[in-house]
N, C-alpha and C positions, 0 to 999 in steps of 0.2 A: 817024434811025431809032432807036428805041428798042432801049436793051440787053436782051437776054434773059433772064428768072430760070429758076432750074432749078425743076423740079418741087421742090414738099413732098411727103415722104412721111409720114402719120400713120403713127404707133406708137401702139397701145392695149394697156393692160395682158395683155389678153388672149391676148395674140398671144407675153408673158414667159413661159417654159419654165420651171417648179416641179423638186423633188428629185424623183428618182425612187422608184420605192415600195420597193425593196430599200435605197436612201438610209436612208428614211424606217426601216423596220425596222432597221437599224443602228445609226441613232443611239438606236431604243427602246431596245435592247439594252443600249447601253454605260451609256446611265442606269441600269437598272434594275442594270446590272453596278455600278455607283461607288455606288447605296443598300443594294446589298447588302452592299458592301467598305467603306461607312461603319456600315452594324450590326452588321456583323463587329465592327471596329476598335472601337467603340461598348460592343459585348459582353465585347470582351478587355478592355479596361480597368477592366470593372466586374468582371469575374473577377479581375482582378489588384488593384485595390482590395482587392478580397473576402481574396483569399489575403495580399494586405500587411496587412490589418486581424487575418488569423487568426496570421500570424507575429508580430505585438509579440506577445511574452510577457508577460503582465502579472503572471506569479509569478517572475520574474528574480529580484528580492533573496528569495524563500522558499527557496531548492534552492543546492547548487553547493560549490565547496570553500572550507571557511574557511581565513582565514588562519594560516598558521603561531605556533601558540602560542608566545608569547616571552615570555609574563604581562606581555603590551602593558596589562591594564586590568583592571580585579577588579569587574564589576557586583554581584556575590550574587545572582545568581539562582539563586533555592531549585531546587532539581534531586530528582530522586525514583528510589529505586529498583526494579524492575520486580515484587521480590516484595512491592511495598508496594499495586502495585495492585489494586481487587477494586470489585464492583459501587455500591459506597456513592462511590465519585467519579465515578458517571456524571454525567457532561454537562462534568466537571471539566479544566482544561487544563492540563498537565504538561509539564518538559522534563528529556528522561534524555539519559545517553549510554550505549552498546552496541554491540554489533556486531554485522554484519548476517548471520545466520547459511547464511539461503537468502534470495532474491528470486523472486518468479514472477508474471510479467506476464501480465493477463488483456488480450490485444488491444493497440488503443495508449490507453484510456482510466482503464487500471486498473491494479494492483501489489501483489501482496500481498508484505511481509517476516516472518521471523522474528528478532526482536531478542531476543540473549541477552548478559543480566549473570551471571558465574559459572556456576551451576545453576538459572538462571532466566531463562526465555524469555517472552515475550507476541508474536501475531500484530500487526502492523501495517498497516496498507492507507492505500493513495490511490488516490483517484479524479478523473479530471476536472472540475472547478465551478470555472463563470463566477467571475472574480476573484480566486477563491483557490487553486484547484491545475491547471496547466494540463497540455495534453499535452505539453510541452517538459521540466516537472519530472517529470511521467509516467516520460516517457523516461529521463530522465538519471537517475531512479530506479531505475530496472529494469536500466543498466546497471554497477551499482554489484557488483565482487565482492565475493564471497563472504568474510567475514572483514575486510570495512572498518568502519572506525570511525566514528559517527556520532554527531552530535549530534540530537535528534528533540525538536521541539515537536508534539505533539497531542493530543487530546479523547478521553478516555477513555468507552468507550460499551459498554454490557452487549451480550454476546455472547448471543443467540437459542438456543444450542445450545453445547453443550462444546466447544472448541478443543483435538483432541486431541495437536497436534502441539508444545502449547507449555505449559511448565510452571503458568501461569497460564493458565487457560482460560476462566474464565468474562466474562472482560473482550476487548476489541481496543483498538487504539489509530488514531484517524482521524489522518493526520499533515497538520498545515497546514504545517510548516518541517522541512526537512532537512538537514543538511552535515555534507559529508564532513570529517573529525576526520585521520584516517590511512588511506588506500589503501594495496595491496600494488602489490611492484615487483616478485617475482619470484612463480613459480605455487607454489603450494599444492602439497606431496608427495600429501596427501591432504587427503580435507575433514574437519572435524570432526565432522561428524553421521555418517560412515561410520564414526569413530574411537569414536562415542558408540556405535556399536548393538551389544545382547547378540549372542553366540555362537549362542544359541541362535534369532534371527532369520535370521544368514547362514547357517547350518545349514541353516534348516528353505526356502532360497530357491530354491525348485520355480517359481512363475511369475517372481517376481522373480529376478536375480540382483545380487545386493549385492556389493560390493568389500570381501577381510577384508582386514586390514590386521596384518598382523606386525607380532610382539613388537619386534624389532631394527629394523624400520621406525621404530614409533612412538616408540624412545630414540634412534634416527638424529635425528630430528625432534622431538626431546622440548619445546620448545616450542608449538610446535602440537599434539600429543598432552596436555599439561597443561589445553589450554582447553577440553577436555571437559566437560559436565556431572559425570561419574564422575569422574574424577580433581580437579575444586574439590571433591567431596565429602569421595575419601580424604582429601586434605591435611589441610581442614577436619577431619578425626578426627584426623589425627597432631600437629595442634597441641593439639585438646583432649587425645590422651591425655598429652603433654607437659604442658598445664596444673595436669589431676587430677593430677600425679606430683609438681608444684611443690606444689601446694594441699596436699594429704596431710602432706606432709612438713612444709609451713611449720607445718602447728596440732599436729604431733606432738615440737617443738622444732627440728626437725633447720636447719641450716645452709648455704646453696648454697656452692662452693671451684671455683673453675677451675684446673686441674694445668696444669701444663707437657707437650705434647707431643713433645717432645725429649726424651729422657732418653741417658743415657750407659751403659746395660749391655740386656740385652735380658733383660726380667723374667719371663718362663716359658722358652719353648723357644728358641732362636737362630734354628730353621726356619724360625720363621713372624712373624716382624718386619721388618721394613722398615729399612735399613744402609743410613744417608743421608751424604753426603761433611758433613762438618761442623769449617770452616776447614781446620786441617791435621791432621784426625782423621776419628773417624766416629762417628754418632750413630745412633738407631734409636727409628721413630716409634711410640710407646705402644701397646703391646696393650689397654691398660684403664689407669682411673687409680689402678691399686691399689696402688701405692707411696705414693703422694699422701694416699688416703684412711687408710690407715694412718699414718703421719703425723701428719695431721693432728690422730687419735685420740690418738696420743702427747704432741701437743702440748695437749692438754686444747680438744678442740673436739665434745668427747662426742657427737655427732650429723653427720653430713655427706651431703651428696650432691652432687651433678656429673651435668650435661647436656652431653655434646662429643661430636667425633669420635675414634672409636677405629679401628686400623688393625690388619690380620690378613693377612700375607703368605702366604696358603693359597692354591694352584692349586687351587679348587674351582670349578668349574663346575654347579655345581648350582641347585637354585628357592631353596637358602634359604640363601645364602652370599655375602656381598661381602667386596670388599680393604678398605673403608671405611665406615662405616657412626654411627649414633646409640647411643651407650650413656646408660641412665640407672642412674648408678650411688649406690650410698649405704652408707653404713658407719655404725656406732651401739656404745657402750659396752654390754657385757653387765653385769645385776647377781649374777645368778644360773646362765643356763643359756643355751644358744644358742638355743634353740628362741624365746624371746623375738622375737629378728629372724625370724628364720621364720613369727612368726605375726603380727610387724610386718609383714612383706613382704606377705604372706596379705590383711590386711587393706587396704592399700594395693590390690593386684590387684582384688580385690574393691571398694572407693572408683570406680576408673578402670571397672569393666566398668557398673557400676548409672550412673558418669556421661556413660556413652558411649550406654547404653539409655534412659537419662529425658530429657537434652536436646538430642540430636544424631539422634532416631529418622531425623529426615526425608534427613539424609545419608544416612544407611544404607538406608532405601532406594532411595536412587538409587545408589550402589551397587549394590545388589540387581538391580534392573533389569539390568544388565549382568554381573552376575556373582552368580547366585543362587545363594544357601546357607540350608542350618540356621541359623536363630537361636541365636548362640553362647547355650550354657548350663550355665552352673556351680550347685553346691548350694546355697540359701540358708536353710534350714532350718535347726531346732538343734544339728542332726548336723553340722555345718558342712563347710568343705572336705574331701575326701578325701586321706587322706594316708595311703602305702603305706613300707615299708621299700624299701630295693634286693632284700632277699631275697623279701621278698613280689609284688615284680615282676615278678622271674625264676619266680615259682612259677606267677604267672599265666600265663606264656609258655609256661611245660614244661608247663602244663595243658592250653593252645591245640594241642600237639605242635611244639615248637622245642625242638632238646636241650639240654640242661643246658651243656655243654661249650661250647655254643657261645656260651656268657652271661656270660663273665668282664666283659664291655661290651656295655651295650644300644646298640647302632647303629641306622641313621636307620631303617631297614625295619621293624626290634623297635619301633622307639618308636612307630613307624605302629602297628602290629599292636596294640601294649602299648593306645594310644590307643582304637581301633575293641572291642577287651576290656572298658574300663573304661567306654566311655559304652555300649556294651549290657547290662553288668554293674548300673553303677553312676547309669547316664543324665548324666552331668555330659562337658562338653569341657574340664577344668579340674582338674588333678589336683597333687600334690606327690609327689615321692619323699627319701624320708631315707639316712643312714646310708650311701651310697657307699664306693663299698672305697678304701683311701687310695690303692690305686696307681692308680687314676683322675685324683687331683685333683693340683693344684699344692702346690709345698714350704711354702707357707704356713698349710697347710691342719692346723686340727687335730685328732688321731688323736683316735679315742674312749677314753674312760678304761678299760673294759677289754677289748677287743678292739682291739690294734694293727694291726690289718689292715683296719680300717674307718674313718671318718671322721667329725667331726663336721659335716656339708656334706649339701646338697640343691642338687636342679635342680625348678621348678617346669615344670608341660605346659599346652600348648592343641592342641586338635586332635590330637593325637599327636605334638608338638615341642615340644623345650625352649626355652624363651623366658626363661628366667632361671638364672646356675648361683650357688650361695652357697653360704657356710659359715661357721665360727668359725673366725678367723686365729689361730696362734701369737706370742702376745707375751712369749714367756719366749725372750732370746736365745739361749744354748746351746742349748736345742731346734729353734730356731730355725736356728740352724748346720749341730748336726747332717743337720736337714731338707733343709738345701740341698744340703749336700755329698752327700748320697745318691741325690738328681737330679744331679751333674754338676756346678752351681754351684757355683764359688768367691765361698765368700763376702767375699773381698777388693775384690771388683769391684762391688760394692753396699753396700759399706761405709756409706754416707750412712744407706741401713735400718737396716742393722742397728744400726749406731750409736743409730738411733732409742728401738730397747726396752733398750737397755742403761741410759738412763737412767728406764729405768720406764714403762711401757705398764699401761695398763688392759685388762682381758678385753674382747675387740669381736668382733665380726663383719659380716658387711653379704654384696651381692652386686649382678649386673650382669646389667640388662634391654637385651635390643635392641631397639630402639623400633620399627625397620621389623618386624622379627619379629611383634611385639604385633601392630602394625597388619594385616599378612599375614594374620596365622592368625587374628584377631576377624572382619576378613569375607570370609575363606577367598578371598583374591586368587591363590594359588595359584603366585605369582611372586613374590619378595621385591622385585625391581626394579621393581615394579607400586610398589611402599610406596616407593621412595625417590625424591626430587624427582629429582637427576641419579646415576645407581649409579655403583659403582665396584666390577668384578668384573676376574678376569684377562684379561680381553679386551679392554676398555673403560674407556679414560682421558677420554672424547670423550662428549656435551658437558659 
């Protein structure tokens, strides 16, 4: 019998069970989830391409700090200074160094600076362009304070309109290169454009308010108070009134002498000198160089002057007194009469104010700007300077109603008054007085021929202050003697002088300008510590 097969059973496709339709929806899903999460992916990278492509800076070597000057290398590259620039080098490309006085970023593709050399500023700007100045140097432009040092290459381009915040206006500067020269390590006391601004701005600051900045502030800080506009000017006048005073004198023979500021007695009052330990003794620092210039007279040098510091142990706290200060002093053989120096001096004065008014206008008025005054004015006509006795000064006074009595000495409030008399009087800020009573002046001083109670000595004025005191010295020694001894002086203890005329002295006379004074009262700074680079008053040894 045959063995049995089992059934076959067909299977056809049809009868195979497919995804189901939520399957089927699921897997749509997760694709359409993985194309989206690959355009994502897709998309981020070409944004970060984008943002890697916009971080290369491609103005890195234009901007940043240079290296420490160590005069590693000397190119000569021509350099320029800022009041050189003006519309006729437009398009032209320049490289200065300055400092940066304000920055002020417009956004992040912009920057304006003001760059100032001395009393001369020009606007600066950068802006973002492809290639040449990016937002990176943008930035790190705009972060630069106030008062850093710079090195600046840029394209000088006419200004559309007056730039009024900068001494040159009509120009700007496009900067393609910048670096930093010297940053600040510590903060600024104050800024110098706060230091720059008149009186009468912080005065009048009803919607603004301005920051003033005190006197003793800005000599606390006197280097940064020097880097003002107004004070490069002053200086700039007190070196030229120093020059006109060298010049005068070279074409009139006279001879420059540098004195010893040590001396061994104290040559007017003992009160008011300065008694320095000196090895195992004691010395005492120059009133004036008027042992010296005398002297020198003696010694047949007919003509002299001297430029130094003179010292004055006065507790005077006032606007127009320091313990240390500039004398320009000069001494000259008489042939005839003293008046000679007096009208030498005259004439000199007169040299320094016409050189202070024809080649330095433009200092003065920047000056001005912050400390406005009358245009000094003296007499230039044929009537020449004004020159009054001492009695005739007093007479003006008692005229004004100031008694008599009270005018054995005109003091500083008279000589005020005396001053405000003679220019509505007279119109001149510039005056002489003669003939001083002898008990006024030093033992040096020679009495008038016939009135021994008078002098042959003058103080020159500006503004209504003495700014020069002179006279004809005694060169006959017993008179000489006499003279001292009747102030107090022993003349044993100056023996070297006197010694001097005993071998024969010529008639002279001469007298002694304070320099900061001059400068003070020409453009009425109103503070003699205004006029001196670092003062020295009885308060202040510092800086």
């Amino acid at each position: 019998m045959a063995d049995e097969q089992p059934p076959v059973i067909e299977q056809t496709v049809g009868d195979e069970k497919g995804p189901s339709k939520n399957e089927i929806k699921k897997r749509a899903k997760e694709a359409e989830k993985a194309k989206k999460a690959a355009e994502k992916a897709a998309k981020q990278a070409e944004l970060e391409a984008q943002k890697a492509a916009a971080d290369v800076d491609y103005a890195s070597e234009l901007y940043g700090k240079a290296p420490l000057n160590q005069s590693q290398s000397r190119p000569r590259q021509t350099r320029v200074q800022i009041a050189s620039l003006n519309p006729n080098l437009d398009g032209e490309t320049v490289l200065l160094r300055a400092r940066v006085q304000t920055s002020r970023a417009q956004g992040n593709k912009m920057v304006f600076l003001n760059l100032r050399q001395r009393t001369d500023s020009v606007q600066a700007l950068l802006t973002v362009t492809p290639e040449k100045v990016s937002k990176q140097m943008v930035k790190w432009t705009a972060s630069l304070q106030d008062e850093s040092i710079v090195l600046v290459e840029g394209v000088v381009k006419k200004s559309p309109e007056i730039i009024k915040s900068a001494s040159v206006g009509d120009v700007e500067l496009h900067v393609s290169k910048i670096y930093l020269i010297s940053g600040l390590e510590s903060r600024l006391p104050f800024t110098v454009e706060d230091a720059n601004r008149p009186e009468t701005d912080v005065n009048a600051g009803e919607d603004v308010q301005y920051k003033r900045v005190l006197l003793d502030t800005r000599l606390n800080n006197r280097v940064i108070d020097l880097r003002t506009q107004t004070n490069q000017a002053v200086f700039k006048l007190q070196n030229a009134i120093g020059h006109f005073f060298r010049d005068f004198l070279d074409s009139q023979g006279f001879m420059e002498i540098h004195s010893p500021k040590l001396q061994g007695a104290a040559t007017e009052s003992g009160a008011s000198v300065f008694k320095v330990n000196y090895f195992k003794g004691s010395a005492f620092l120059a009133q004036s160089p008027q042992l010296a210039k005398q002297m020198a007279i003696a010694a047949d040098f007919e003509r002299v002057y001297e430029i130094g510091p003179v010292f004055r142990a006065e507790d005077s706290n006032t606007h127009r007194h320091m313990t240390e200060f500039i004398g320009l002093d000069l001494e000259m053989t008489i042939e005839e009469h003293y008046h000679e120096v007096m009208e030498l001096l005259d004439s000199l004065f007169i040299h320094m104010f016409r050189g202070l008014r024809e080649k330095y206008s433009n200092e003065i008025d920047v000056v001005r700007k912050q400390f406005p005054a009358d245009e000094f004015k003296w007499r230039e006509g044929p009537e020449g300077t004004l020159k009054l006795t001492f009695k005739e000064a007093v007479d003006l006074l008692v005229e004004d109603g100031v008694a008599r009595e009270d005018l054995d000495d005109i003091d500083t409030e008279n000589e005020k008054r005396l001053g405000r008399l003679v220019k509505a009087k007279y119109d001149t800020d510039y005056f002489i007085i003669d003939k001083f009573p002898m008990a006024l002046r030093p033992f040096y001083t020679m009495p008038d021929p016939e009135d021994p109670t008078l002098s042959n000595s003058y103080d020159f004025f500006m503004r209504g202050e003495e700014i020069l005191s002179g006279a004809q010295r005694i060169h006959d020694p017993a008179l000489l003697i006499e003279k001292m001894k009747s102030k107090g002086i022993e003349p044993e203890s100056m023996s070297s002088y006197v010694d001097a005329f005993k071998m024969g002295c010529s008639p002279h006379g001469g007298g002694g300008i304070g320099l900061e004074r001059v400068l003070m009262l020409f453009l009425k700074l109103n503070n003699i510590r205004r006029a001196s680079l670092f003062p020295r008053d009885p308060k202040r040894l510092e800086p």
